[in-house]
N, C-alpha and C positions, 0 to 999 in steps of 0.2 A: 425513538429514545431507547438504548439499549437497560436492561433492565435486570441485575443477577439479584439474588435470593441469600445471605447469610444463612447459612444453617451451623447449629452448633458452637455461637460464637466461633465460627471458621472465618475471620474477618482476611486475612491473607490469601484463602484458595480463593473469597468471593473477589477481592483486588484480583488477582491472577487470571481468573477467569471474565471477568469485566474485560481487563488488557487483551483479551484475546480478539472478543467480542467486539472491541472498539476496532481493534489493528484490521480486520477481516469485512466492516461492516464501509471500510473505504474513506472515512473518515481524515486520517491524517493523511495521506498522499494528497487529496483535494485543497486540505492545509494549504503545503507545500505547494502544489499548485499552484495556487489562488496566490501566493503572496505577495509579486511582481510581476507586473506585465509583460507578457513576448509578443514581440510584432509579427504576423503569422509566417513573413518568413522564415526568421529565427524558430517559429515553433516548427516550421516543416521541416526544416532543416534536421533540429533536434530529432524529431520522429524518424526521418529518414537513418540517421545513424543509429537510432535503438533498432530499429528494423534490418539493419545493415549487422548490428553487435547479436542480434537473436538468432538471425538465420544462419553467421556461422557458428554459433553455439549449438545450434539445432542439427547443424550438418555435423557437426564434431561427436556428438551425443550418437547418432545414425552410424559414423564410422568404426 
């Protein structure tokens, strides 16, 4: 359970910094995830093309 601290009636930094803490802690990708089923072809598939769109991002970044 992620857990920030109000100081100073600072009610916006302590929102702000929660959003972070949530975004980082993995939380909503899992979400998203989770919300419909892929049959594990479809998900190799998917993987294989993030894996396909990173390495030439990767090699592009190198050049």
């Amino acid at each position: 359970m992620t857990h920030v601290s109000v100081k100073n009636g600072n009610v916006d930094g302590a929102l702000r910094i929660f959003k972070q803490k949530f975004a980082k802690s993995g939380v909503p990708s899992e979400i998203k995830k989770r919300k419909h089923y892929d049959k594990p072809g479809v998900k190799r598939r998917n993987e294989k093309k993030e894996n396909i769109k990173n390495s030439r991002r990767n090699r592009k970044d190198r050049d």
